[in-house]
SEMI-352396 format. One record per residue (C-alpha): residue number from 1; residue in one letter; x, y, z. Coordinates in Angstrom, 1 decimal. Layout:
N
PT;NUM;a;X;Y;Z;
...
***
This chain:
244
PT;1;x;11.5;-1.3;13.2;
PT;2;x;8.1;-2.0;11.7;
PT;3;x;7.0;1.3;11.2;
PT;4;x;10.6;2.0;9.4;
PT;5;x;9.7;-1.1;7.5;
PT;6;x;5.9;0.3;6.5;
PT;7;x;7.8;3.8;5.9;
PT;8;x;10.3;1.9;3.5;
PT;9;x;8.0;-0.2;1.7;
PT;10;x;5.2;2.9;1.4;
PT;11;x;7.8;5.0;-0.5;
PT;12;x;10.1;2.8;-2.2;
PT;13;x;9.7;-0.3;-4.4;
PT;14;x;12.9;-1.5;-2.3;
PT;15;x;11.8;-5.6;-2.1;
PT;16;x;11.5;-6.2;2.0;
PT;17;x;10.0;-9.2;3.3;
PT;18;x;7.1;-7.4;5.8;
PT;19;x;3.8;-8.9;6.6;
PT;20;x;0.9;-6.9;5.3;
PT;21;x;0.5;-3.9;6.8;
PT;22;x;-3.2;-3.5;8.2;
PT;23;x;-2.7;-1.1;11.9;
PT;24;x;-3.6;2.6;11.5;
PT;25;x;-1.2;3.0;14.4;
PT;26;x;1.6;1.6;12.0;
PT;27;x;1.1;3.5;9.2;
PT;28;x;0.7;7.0;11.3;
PT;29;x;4.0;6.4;13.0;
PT;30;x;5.6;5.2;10.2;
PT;31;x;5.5;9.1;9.2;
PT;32;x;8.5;9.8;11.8;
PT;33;x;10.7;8.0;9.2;
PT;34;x;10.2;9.7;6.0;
PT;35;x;13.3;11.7;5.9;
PT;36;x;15.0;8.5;7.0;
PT;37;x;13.9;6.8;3.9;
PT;38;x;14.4;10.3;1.8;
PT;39;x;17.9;9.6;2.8;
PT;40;x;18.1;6.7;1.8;
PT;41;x;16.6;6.8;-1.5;
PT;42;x;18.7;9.9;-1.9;
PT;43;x;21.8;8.0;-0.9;
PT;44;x;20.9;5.6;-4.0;
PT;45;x;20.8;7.9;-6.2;
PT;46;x;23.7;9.2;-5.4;
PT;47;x;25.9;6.2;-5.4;
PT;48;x;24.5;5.3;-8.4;
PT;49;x;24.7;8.2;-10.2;
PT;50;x;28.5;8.4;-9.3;
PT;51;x;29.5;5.0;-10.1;
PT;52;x;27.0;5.6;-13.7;
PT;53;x;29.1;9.0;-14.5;
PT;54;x;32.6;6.5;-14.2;
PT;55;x;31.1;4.3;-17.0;
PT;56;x;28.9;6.4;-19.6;
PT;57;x;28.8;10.4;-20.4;
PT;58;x;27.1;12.5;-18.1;
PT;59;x;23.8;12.6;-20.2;
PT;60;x;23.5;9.3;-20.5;
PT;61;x;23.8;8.7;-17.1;
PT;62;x;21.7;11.4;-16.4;
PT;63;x;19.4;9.6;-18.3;
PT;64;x;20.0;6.4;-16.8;
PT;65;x;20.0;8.0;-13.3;
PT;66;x;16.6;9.1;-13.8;
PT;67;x;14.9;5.5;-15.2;
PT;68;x;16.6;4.3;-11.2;
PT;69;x;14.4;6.8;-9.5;
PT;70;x;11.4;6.0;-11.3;
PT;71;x;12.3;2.3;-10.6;
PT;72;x;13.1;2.9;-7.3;
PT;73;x;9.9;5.3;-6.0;
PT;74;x;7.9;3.1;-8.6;
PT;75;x;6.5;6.3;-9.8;
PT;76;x;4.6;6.9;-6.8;
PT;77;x;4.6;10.6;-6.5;
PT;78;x;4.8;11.2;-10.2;
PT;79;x;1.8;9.7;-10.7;
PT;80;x;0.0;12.2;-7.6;
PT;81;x;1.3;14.8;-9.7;
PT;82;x;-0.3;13.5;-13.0;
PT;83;x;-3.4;13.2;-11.2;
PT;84;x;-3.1;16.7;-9.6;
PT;85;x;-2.2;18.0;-12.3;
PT;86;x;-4.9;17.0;-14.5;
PT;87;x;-7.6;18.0;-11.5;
PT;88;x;-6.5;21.2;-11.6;
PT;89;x;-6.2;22.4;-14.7;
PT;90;x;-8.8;20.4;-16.3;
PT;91;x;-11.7;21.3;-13.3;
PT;92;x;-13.6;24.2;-13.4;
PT;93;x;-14.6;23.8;-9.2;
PT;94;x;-13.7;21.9;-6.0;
PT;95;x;-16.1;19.4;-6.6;
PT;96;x;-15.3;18.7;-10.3;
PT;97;x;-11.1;18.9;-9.7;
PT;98;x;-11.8;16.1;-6.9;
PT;99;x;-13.7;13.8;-9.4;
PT;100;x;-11.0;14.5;-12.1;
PT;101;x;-8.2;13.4;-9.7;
PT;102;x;-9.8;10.2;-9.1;
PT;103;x;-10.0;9.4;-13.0;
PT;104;x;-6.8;6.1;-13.1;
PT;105;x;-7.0;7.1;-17.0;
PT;106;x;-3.9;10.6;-16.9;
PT;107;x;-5.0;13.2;-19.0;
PT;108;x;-3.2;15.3;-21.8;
PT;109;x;-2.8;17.9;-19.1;
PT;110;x;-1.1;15.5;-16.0;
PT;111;x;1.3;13.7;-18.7;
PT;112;x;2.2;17.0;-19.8;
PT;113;x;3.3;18.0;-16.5;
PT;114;x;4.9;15.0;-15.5;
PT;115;x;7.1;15.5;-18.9;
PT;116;x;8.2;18.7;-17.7;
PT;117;x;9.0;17.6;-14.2;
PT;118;x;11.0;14.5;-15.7;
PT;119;x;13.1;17.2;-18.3;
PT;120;x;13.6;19.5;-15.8;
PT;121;x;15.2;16.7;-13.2;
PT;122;x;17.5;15.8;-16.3;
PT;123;x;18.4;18.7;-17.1;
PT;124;x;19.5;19.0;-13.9;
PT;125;x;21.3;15.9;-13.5;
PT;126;x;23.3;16.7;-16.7;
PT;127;x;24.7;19.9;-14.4;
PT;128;x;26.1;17.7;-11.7;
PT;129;x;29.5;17.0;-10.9;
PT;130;x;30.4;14.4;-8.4;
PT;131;x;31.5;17.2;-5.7;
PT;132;x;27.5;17.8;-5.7;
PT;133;x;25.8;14.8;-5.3;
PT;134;x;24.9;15.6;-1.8;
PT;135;x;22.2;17.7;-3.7;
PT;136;x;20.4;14.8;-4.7;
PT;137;x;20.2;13.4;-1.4;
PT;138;x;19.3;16.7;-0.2;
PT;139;x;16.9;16.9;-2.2;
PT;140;x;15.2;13.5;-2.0;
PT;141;x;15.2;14.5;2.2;
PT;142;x;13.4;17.8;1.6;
PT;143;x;10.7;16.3;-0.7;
PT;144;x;9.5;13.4;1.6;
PT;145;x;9.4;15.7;4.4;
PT;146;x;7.4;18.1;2.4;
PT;147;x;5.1;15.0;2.0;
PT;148;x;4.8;15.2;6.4;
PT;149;x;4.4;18.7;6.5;
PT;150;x;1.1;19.0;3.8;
PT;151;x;-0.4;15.9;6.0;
PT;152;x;0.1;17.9;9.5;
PT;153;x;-1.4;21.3;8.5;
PT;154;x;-3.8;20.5;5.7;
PT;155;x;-7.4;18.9;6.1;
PT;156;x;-7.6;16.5;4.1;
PT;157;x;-10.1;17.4;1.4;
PT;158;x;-11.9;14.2;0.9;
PT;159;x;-13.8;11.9;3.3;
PT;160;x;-12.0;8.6;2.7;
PT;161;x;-9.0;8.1;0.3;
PT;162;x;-5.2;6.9;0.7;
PT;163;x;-4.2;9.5;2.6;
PT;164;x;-6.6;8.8;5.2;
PT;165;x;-4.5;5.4;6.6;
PT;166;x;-1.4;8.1;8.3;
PT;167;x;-3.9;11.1;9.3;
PT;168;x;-1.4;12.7;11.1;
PT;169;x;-3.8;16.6;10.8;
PT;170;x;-2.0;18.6;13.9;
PT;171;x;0.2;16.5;14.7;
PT;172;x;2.7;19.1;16.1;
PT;173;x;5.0;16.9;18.0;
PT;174;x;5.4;15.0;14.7;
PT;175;x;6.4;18.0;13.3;
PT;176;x;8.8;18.9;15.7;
PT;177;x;10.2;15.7;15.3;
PT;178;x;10.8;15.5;11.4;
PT;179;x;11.6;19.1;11.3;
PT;180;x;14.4;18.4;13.3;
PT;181;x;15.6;15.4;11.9;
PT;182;x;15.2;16.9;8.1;
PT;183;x;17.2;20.1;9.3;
PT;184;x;20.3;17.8;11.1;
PT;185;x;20.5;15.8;7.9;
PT;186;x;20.5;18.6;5.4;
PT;187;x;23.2;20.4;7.5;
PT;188;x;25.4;17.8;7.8;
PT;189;x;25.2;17.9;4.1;
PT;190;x;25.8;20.9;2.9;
PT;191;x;26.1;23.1;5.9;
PT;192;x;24.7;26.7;6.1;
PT;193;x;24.1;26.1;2.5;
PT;194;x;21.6;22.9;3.3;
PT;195;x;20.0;25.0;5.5;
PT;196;x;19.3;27.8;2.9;
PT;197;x;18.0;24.8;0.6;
PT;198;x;15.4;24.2;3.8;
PT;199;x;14.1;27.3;4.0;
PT;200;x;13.7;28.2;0.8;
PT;201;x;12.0;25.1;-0.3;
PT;202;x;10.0;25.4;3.0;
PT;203;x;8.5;28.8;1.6;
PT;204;x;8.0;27.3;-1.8;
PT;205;x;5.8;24.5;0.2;
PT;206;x;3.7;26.9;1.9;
PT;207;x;2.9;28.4;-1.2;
PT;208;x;2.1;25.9;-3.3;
PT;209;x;0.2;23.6;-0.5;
PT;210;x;-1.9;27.3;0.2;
PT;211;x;-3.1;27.3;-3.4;
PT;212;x;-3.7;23.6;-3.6;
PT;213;x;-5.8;23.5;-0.5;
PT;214;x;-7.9;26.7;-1.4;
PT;215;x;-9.1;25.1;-4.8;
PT;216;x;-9.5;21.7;-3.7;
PT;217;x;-10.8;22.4;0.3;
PT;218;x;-7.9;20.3;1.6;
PT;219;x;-5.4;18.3;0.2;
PT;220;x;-5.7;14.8;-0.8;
PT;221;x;-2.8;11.5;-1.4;
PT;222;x;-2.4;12.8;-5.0;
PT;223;x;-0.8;16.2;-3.6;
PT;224;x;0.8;14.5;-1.2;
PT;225;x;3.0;12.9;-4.6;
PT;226;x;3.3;16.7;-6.1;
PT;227;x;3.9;18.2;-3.5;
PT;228;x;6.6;15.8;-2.8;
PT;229;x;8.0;15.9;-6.5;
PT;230;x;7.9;19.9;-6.8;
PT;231;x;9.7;20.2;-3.8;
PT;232;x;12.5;17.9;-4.7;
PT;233;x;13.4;20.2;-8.0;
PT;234;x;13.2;23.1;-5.8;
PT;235;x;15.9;21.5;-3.9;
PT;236;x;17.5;20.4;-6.8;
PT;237;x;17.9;24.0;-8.4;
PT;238;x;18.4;25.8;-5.1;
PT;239;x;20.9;22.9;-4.5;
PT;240;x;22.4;23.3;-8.1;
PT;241;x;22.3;27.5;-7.4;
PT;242;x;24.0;27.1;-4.4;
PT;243;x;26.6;24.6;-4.9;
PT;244;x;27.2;25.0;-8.7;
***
């Protein structure tokens, strides 16, 4: 239960009573439940968004839907991709990305991308009907397990840093693991068309963690956040292609 617990309180803002977390161990196992607590930030969402589309329009709720999540992940992995952002279009090498992405101030490029992330997720949002809310909780899945996958086959690209408390590199049984569980929850969502939304977003992952790690040397906590964040709006508009 504690390393569901440290999962939990790692990725949400969700108010648990846990002593302070202070065991490697803990945090590396903790890893196992990601998609647990995608699901059930995803399941969140989705309630709420229902219940919000039975009270205001849809674009208000949209809207509203989209200040819970920020609430609720407490901007955690928007702020990685504000960070990432910034480092990699505002560094001209490894070394100089690396020391941009450790700047707390954002830059014009990070809030730039973090505005078009947060349109794009309400645009989206507007699009939903209540027969496709399993998208959201699809997608919420996908992009915390995207979060294990960058950990297990990407160095990590500094020496110390936050993502150093899981290291989980080559971990394959770990990936085994939350593979599985991701690909059980995501059918018993949607099917063969969950399924699709896995692979496709799995591609997308390679991809993009491939060009992060070969201008940074590794991946670091910050693109742990983006990586998370692009891969839930791929599964929101593969979701939306899909199911729409």
């Amino acid at each position: 239960m504690s390393y569901f617990l440290c999962a939990l309180t790692f990725l949400t803002r969700i108010p648990i009573p846990v002593k302070a977390i202070d065991q490697p161990e803990t945090f590396k196992k903790s890893i196992y439940f990601f998609p647990i607590v995608g699901l059930i930030i995803g399941g969140i969402l989705a309630g709420s968004f229902y219940l919000l589309t039975k009270l205001f329009p849809q674009t208000i709720a949209a809207a509203l839907l989209l200040f819970i999540y920020v609430l609720l992940t407490g901007g955690l992995h928007l702020d990685g991709l504000i960070d990432t952002v910034d480092g990699i279009y505002g560094g001209r090498s490894r070394e100089h990305r690396l020391e941009i992405m450790k700047d707390t101030h954002p830059g014009a490029f990070g809030v730039l991308g973090a505005v078009v992330i947060l349109l794009i997720k309400y645009s989206i949002y507007t699009q939903l009907s209540s027969d496709m809310l399993v998208i959201l909780i699809a997608a919420s899945v996908m992009g915390r397990q995207a979060m294990v996958w960058v950990q297990i086959f990407y160095p990590y690209a500094r020496k110390q840093g936050l993502g150093m408390l899981f290291n989980i590199y080559g971990n394959v049984p770990l990936f085994g693991v939350t593979t599985g569980i991701t690909m059980v929850i995501l059918f018993l969502l949607a099917q063969i068309n969950g399924l699709y939304i896995f692979f496709i977003c799995s591609i997308i992952l390679f991809i993009l963690a491939s060009w992060l790690s070969h201008l940074l040397g590794g991946l670091t906590g910050d693109t742990y956040g983006a990586s998370c964040e692009l891969i839930e709006i791929s599964a929101l508009l593969t979701g939306l292609l899909l199911l729409g």
